[in-house]
Structures are given as C-alpha cells and as structure tokens.
N, C-alpha and C positions, 0 to 999 in steps of 0.2 A: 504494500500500500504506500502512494507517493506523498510524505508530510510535506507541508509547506509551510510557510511563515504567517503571525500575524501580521499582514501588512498592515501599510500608513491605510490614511483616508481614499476611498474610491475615487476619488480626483486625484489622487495622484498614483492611479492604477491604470496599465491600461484598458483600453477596451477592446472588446471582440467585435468585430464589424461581421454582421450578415447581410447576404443578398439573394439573389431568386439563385435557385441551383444550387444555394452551398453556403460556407463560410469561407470569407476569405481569414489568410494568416493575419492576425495581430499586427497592428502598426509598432513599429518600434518604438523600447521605452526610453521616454526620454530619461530616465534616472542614467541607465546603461551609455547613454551619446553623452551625458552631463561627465560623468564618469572617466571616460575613454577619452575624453580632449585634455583634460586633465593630466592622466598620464602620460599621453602623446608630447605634450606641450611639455613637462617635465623630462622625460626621456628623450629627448630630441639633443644634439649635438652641439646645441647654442650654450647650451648649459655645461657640457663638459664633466658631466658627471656628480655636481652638483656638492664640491671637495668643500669643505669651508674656508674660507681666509681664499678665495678665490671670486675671479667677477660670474662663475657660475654657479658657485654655491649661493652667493648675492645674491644675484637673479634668482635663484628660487626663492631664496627667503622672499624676496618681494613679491612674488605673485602672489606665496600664499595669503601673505598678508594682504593683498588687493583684493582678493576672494571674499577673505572674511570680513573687510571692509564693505567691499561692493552690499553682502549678506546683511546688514546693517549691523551685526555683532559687536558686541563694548570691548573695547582696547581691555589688556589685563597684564600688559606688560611693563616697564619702566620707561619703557619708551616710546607710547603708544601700544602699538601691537606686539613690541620687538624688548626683548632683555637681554641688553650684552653679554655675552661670554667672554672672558678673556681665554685667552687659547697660546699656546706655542708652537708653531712651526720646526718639523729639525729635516736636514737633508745631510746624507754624505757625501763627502768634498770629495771630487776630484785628485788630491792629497793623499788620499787614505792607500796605505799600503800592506801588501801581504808578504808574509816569507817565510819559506820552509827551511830550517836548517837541519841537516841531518844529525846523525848521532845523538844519545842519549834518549834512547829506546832499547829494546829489546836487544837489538846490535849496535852498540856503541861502536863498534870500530867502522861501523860502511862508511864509503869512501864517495859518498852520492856528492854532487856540490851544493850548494843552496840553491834552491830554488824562487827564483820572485815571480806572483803570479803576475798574470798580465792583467790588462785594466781591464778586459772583456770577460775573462775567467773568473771572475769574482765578485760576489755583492757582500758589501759588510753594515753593519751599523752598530746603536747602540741606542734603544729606544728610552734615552734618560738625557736629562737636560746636559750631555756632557760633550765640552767644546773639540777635548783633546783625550787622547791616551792611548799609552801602550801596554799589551794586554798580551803574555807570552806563557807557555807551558806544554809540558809534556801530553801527549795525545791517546785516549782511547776508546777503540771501536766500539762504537753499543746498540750492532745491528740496524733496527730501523728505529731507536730512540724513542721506543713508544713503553708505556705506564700505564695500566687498565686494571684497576683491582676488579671494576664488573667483568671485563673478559677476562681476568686470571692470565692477566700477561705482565713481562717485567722485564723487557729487553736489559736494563742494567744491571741487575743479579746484585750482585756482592760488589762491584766494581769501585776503584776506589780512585774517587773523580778530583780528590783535594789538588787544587794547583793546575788542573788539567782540563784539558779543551774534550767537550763529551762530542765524540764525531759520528755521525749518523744517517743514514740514506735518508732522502727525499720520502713522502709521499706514506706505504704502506706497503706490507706483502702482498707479489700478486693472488690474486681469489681469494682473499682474507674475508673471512665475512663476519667473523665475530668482533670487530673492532669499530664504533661510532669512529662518524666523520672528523669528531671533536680532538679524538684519542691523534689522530695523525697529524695535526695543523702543527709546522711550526713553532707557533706560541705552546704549545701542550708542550712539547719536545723539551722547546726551552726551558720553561717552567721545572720539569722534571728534572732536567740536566742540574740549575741551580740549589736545589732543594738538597742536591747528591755530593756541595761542594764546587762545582764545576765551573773553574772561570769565564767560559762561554760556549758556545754551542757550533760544531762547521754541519754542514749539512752537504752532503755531498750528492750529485746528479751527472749524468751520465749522457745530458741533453746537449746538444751542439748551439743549439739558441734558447735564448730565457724565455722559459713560457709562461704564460699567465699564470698566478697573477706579480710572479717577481718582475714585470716589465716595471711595474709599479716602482719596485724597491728603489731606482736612483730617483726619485720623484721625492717633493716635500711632504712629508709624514707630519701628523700632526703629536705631537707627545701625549703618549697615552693615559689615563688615569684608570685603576680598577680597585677603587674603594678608595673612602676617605681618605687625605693628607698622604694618600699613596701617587706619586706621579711616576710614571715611567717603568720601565722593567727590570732584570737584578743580573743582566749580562749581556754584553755584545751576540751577536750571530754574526756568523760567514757562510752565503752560500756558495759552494764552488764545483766547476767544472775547468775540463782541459786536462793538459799534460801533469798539474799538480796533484790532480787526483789519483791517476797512478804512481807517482813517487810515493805519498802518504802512504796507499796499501801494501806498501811491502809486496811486490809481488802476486798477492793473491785477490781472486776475486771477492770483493764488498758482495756486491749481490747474489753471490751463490752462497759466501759464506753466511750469509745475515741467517740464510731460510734452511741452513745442512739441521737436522735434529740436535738438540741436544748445544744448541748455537751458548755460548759464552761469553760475555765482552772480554776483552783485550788489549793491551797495549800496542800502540803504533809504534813504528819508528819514526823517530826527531822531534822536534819543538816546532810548532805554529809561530807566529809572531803577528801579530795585528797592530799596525801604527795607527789610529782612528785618526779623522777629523770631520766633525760636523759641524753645519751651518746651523746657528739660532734664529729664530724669527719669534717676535711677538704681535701680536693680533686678536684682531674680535672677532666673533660671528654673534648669528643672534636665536636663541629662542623665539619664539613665535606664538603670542596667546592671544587668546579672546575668550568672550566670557557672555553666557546669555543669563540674567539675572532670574532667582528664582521670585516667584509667584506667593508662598506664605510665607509672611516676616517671622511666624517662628523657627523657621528651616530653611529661607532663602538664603543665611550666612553661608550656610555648609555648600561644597560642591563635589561634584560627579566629576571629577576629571577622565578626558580621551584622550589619548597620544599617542602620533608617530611621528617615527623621527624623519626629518626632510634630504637630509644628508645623503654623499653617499662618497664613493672612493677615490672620485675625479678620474683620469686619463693619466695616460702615459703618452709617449713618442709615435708609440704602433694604435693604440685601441682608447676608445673612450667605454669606459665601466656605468651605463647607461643605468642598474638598477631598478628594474622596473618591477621584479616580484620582491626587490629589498631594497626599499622602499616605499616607488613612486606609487602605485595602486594605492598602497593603506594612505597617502599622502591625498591621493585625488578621492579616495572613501569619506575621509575627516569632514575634506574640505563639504563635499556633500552632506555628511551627516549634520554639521553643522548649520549649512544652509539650510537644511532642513526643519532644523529645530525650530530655526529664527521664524521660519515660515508658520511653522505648528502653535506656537506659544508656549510660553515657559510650564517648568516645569513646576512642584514646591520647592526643590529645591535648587541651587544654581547650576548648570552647566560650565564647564571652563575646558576649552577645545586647547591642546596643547601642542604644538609642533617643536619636538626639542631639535638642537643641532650637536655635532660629533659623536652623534651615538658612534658610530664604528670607530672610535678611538676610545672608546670604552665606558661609554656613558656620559659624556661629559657633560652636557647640557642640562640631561635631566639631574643630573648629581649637583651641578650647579644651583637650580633652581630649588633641591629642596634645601640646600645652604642657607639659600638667597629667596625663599618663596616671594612671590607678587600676591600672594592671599597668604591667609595663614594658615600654615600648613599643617596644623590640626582643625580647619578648616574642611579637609578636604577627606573624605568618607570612604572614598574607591577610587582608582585609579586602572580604567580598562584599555589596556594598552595596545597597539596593532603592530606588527612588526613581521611582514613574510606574506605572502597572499596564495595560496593552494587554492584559494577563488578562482584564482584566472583559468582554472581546468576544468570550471564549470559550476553547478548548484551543488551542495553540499547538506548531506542529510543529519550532521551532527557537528559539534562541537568541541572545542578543546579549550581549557583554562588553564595554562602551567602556570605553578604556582600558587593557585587558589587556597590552597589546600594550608598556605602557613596563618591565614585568618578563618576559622571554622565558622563564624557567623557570617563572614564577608562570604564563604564558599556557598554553605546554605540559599544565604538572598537570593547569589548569579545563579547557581542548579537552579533555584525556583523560576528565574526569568526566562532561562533557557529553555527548561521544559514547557512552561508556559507558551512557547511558539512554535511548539511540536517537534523540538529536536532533540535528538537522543546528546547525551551527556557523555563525549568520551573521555578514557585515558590519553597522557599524553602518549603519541603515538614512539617517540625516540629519546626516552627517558635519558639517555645513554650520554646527546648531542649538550647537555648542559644550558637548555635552555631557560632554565630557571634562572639564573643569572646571566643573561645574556642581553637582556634588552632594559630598555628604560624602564620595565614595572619593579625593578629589581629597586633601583634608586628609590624610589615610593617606600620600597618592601622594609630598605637601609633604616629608613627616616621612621618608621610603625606607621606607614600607612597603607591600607589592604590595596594587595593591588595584583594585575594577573596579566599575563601574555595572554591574549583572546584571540582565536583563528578559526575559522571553519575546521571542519575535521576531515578525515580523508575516505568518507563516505560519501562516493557519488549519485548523482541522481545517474540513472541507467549506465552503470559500469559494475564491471564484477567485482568484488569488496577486496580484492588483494590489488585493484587497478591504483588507488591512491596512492598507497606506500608506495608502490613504484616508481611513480611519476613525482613525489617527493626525495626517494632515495636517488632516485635518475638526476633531478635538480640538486641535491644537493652536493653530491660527486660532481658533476659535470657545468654547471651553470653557476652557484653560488658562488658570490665573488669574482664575477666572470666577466669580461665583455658581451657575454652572450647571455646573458641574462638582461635580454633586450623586447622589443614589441612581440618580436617572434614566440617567447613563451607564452604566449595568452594565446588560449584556446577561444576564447571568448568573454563578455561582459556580463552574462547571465546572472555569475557568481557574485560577481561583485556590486550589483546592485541586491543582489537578496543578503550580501553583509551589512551595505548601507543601512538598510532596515532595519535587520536584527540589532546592530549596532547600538541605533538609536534607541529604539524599543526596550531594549537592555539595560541603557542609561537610563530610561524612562523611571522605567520601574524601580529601579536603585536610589534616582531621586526622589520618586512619587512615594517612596517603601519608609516604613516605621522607623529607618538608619540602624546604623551598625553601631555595637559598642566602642568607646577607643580604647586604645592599647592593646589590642587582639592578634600581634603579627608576632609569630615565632617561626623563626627561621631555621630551627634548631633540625640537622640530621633530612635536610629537605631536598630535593633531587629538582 
C-alpha cells in the first residue's frame, strides 16, 4: 500500500485535469520547478563550488539571503540576514619540501642516496595554524592505516609509532566490504596514526595523476575546527606517488603485502623529512538567518530551528566540486520551506531558518553560532537539520533521524510527527559512516540543545527495498566529495518537494506541540 504525506493546503497541490476520453497527466508542481532553479542556480559554475572566503561562496551566501528577503522573513542575524564568521585560510607553499634519506631502518648500512621528491610527486600539509616546520622520523608500514573496532580491524597491531611517520596505502582493501566509508578517509587514518604516537601520516598511491578529490589538496583549505577551542589537526600528512614510493618499500610490494594473511606492520627503511610551509589567510564568511515570529506570546520566544549548510569544497585547476546532493538540494528545500511558512502563517511558536557556513571544515558556522547565538540559545527547543539529499532518487516511504535518540523526549515529539504523515520510522541506515557527528545538528547537540540529522530514508516508492542502500553506498564511494556529485545525480524533483513538506509539517508540529523539556541531551556512548 502506497503512504503519502500530509500535505500543505489544496492550493498548493496540484490538480488533476480531466477531459472527454480520459485524464490527462498532472501539470507540473510548481513546489518541484521552485525547487530545481534553486539548485541549478546554486550548482552552476558561477559559483565555483560555493568555498567560503571566496566570490562564490559570497555569491551564495547572497542569494540565499535574497530568497529569504524576497519571502518577507525577519532578519535574525547580526547583520541583517548575515552573522560573520571569522575563518582562517591555510594553503601549502610552493616551499614545502620532501626527502628520503636512507639508513636507519631495518638496514642501516644501504647505500640508497637520498632521495628528494619532486614537486608533482607529492602533496603535504599540516591542517593547524602552523607557518613553518620541520617534521622528521623513522618510518612504518601499517598496511592500509585503517582502525575499526565495529569491523574488528587494526591494521597497526602493537606497532610502535613514537617519533615515527605511520605510512599507509591510499583508499581500502580491494572487495572489503566490512569497512564504512568513514573507516578509510584520510582524516580517520590520521586521527588513528596520532593517537599511536605518530609524528604524521604518508599515505602512499600508486596513481600516475592526483585524482579526486586531492586535486583539491594544493588549493586554500580552510583551518578546521572539531569541537570547542579545538582548531586544527594533531599532525602533518604526505600524500605520495612516483619513484619515492619504491625507494621507501624496501623492495617489496605495499599492496600485496598490506592484504598477505596474517599482515603485520613494520619498519621501513630510512627517515622521511618534511620541511612545511604554509600560507595564512584570515577572513569572514557568513551564517545566514531569518526568522518567522511565532503567533502565542507564551511560546512565541522559543524556536524551531532548520538548517543546512550552504557551503561547499570550491574547485581546483581541473574540476569544480558543484555539490548538489551535499549540499545544494537541502539548501534550495530550506529556502522553500521557509517561503512557505511565510506564506502559511506563523506558527505558536517561532521558526528560525538557518543557513550555516564551513560546515565541511568541521562545523564551523554552526559551532560559531551556538558560541555566538542571535537568539538565545536556550531559546531554541529542536534543531532539524538537513544535510545529504537521497531525495533526489525519488519519493521516499520513510524516515531517518540520526541522533535523535540522545534527547528521549525531543525523539518521542519527531517519531510522533513523522508517523503522523504516514511514514515508517527508520534506523539509521550506516551507523558505521559517523554521522552523528558529522553535521551541524551535532553543534546544537555540543550546546544541550535537541537536535537531529533528518533525511528521507532509503525506502523507495516503486523500487525493490535493497534499491536505496545501493544507490546511497554507490554515492557514497563514488560521488561524495566528488566533482560528480553534480545535476547529473538527480533522478528527479518528486522527492524533494515531498521533503519540503514533510519538513515543514514536522516543524509545525514541534512548534505547535506542548515543547520539550530542557537539558534533555546526553551524548553519552551515542553512535
């Protein structure tokens, strides 16, 4: 049996047109055309991928806020519509040097010369506000540098990382299937390597051209934050290819050896050497709010916050990172839900539409703001976040809230809302990928206030039920993060206007609803 949604008002449904002989097809909705120019116009090339501290990230921030102006919605920012960010810029210099010197490994006595990589054989950095340094140590192999206590894996054993560069293939085992996306990234690698001791991380590839998304890497990065008065990261990276990469392995094959049974890390021969230099930038971007006042003065203080982030990875030399299932969709969804509202009339309680910026540098915007709120931020009751669109694949028969689950009354309300418009209630579908912290509801989650990653789920309307996970595992391998995470992934608009809906609807009831208690968010042991 096919659920559907409660929708808005029959004015803003469409109609079925009959005539002698039949019916004709449905005129198209305009929710869907409203929808679709939005991302288009976000995802288009002008924009540049939409970096911040850039005239394309600019340019986005400005439209949305035209949008939500145009929509008559109340400014809610410091600056109108707009709350600065301060932000840092870092790039690697030109400068920056590599070098393998042999001896003092396993065979001290070889007779290899040193080796300096060439400028194309190499990407380095050091995601911390640091101008300069040099950074040297003894080398070894830790397979493919991957740490999974849910898959029961540990590529670094026993290995004993102090003073030493953790060296590690690219990517993941071929056919691996027990390992999330999350487990292989880079950052994970890192993270694990530093934890073990490890003065930084090489990562070694086999590829004759940088492929996506390291085109990125010689591009200005913005300096990450992941958690309060934390800036930056706790070790340099080296990714490398070319003739270096056979000197370091000693003769033997990385890739056969990483995957033989019974695999062990190991000492390299020689010492790494990394001379850094980075370029500083300081700079603003801006948050993005507005605000539809609520309707009863005993509950009109409080609000409903929505949010996606508008950002996205900017371009390289070769590709622009267009973003359109990460971000632009939930971006052009908001902008609708919010016009929408404006159109409907308040709720009792306030609405407050949020558009943060530098999520993909690790929350910054939204972590910003609950520093810095433009209301007050026990003011604020739920925070329904949108972040990923599995819409664009079409109508979706249920639901996912990660994260819900660390406010038990905040989780109650949403299941109530949800089911209330005929959609099943699911698990998160990839407990594994870390998306509990991964997006701006986390920053909410930091501050105690309830808050949840909301998505469609990966139950289609007319597809086989193992169809979604596919088409979500397919995106996440192959598109996320990608230049090709472009107009091309959209199957269609259908979905995305039956989110706009639900969306709202959802907020509805949250604000219209009896409110949640405060101090309800425990984070504790949460996935």
């Amino acid at each position: 049996m096919r659920r559907s949604l409660v929708l808005l008002p029959l004015a803003l449904q469409p109609a079925l047109v009959s005539c002698a002989g039949g019916s004709a097809s449905p005129p198209p909705d305009a929710l869907e055309i409203r929808i679709a120019s939005h991302v288009r116009e976000l995802a288009d090339d002008r924009y540049a991928g939409r970096a911040p501290g850039t005239r394309g990230g600019e340019a986005a921030a400005e439209y949305v806020e035209a949008r939500l102006r145009e929509a008559g919605l109340e400014p809610a920012g410091t600056e109108g519509f707009r709350q600065p960010v301060p932000l840092r810029g870092i790039r690697t210099s030109r400068r920056t040097a590599l070098t393998w010197h042999p001896g003092d490994g396993p065979d001290p006595t070889a007779s290899v010369a040193a080796v300096r990589a060439g400028s194309d054989d190499f990407l380095a950095g050091w995601n911390a506000p640091v101008e300069s340094a040099a950074v040297e140590g003894g080398l070894v192999f830790v397979g493919y540098g991957i740490s999974s206590s849910a898959a029961g894996w540990d590529d670094f054993g026993q290995a004993d990382l102090r003073g030493r560069w953790a060296v590690a293939l690219e990517g993941e085992p071929p056919g691996e299937t027990r390992l999330s996306h999350a487990a292989a990234q880079p950052v994970s690698k890192l993270y694990a390597a530093a934890r073990r001791g490890a003065v930084g991380l090489v990562l070694l590839s086999h590829v004759t051209e940088w492929p996506e998304p390291h085109d990125l890497a010689r591009e200005e990065r913005i300096l990450p934050g992941w958690g309060r008065g934390q800036r930056g990261q706790p070790a340099p990276w080296v990714a490398l290819k070319g003739p270096l990469v056979a000197a370091m392995s000693g003769g033997i094959n990385p890739w056969e050896e990483a995957v033989r049974p019974g695999f062990a890390a190991r000492p390299l021969p020689g010492r790494l050497a990394l001379e850094l230099r980075q370029d500083l930038r300081r700079f603003r971007s801006s948050n993005v709010l507005a605000r539809l006042p609520g309707a009863d003065p005993a509950v009109a203080p409080e609000h409903v916050c929505l949010s996606a982030h508008w950002d996205g990875l900017g371009r390289s030399d070769r590709a622009v990172y267009s973003g359109v299932i990460d971000n632009a969709m939930s971006v052009g969804e908001l902008i609708e839900v919010a016009a929408l509202a404006r159109l409907q009339g308040p709720s009792r309680r306030s609405l407050l539409f949020f558009f943060p910026t530098a999520e993909e540098a690790g929350l910054m915007g939204s972590e910003y703001f609950v520093e810095h709120p433009t209301v007050p931020l026990d003011s604020i009751v739920a925070c329904l976040n949108k972040d990923g669109s599995p819409e664009a694949w079409g109508r979706s028969l249920d639901v996912v809230a990660v994260a819900a689950s660390a406010a038990a009354p905040f989780e109650e309300a949403l299941r109530g809302a949800v089911e209330a418009q005929g959609l099943e209630w699911s698990p998160n579908p990839f407990p594994s990928e870390g998306f509990f912290f991964r997006s701006d509801h986390y920053s909410f989650l930091r501050a105690g206030v309830p808050g949840t990653l909301l998505f469609p789920g990966l139950a289609f309307e007319e597809r086989e039920p193992a169809w979604g996970v596919e088409q979500a595992a397919l995106y996440l391998k192959e598109h996320y993060h990608r230049s090709t995470d472009d107009l091309s992934r959209v199957l269609g608009w259908e979905g995305a206007a039956q989110y706009v809906r639900f969306w709202l609807e959802t907020a509805r009831a949250l604000a219209d609803g009896p409110g949640l208690p405060p101090g309800s968010v425990d984070l504790a042991g949460r996935k």
